[in-house]
C-alpha angles and dihedrals in degrees: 000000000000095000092045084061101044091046091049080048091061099041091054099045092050091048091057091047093055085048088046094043081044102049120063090209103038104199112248083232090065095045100050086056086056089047100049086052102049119125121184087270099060099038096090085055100047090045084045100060087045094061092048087060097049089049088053097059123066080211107033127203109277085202080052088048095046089048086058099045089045086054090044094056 
């Protein structure tokens, strides 16, 4: 079972990433549910997609900002 979960944790992940890479404003909501799945592998893509975003904005998110200093720390 272990390796069916882990398995349905990465698809999902992934999923959310394409929806987040995808979406110019990714919902909070969405973001928190990466987040709570996150395991030390995933964490450099997710950052990375992140900084895309805020790359993307003149003005970027301070939410967006705040999720990568938390990560950072």
């Amino acid at each position: 079972m272990p390796n069916q979960r882990e398995a349905i944790r990465k698809a999902v992940v992934e999923a959310l990433m394409r929806k987040v890479a995808a979406d110019q404003y990714p919902s909070a909501t969405m973001l928190d549910y990466i987040e709570a799945l996150l395991t030390d592998d995933d964490v450099a893509d997710y950052v990375a997609l992140l900084i895309e975003r805020v790359d993307e904005d003149y003005y970027p998110s301070i939410p967006m900002l705040q999720r990568l200093l938390r990560l950072a720390a």
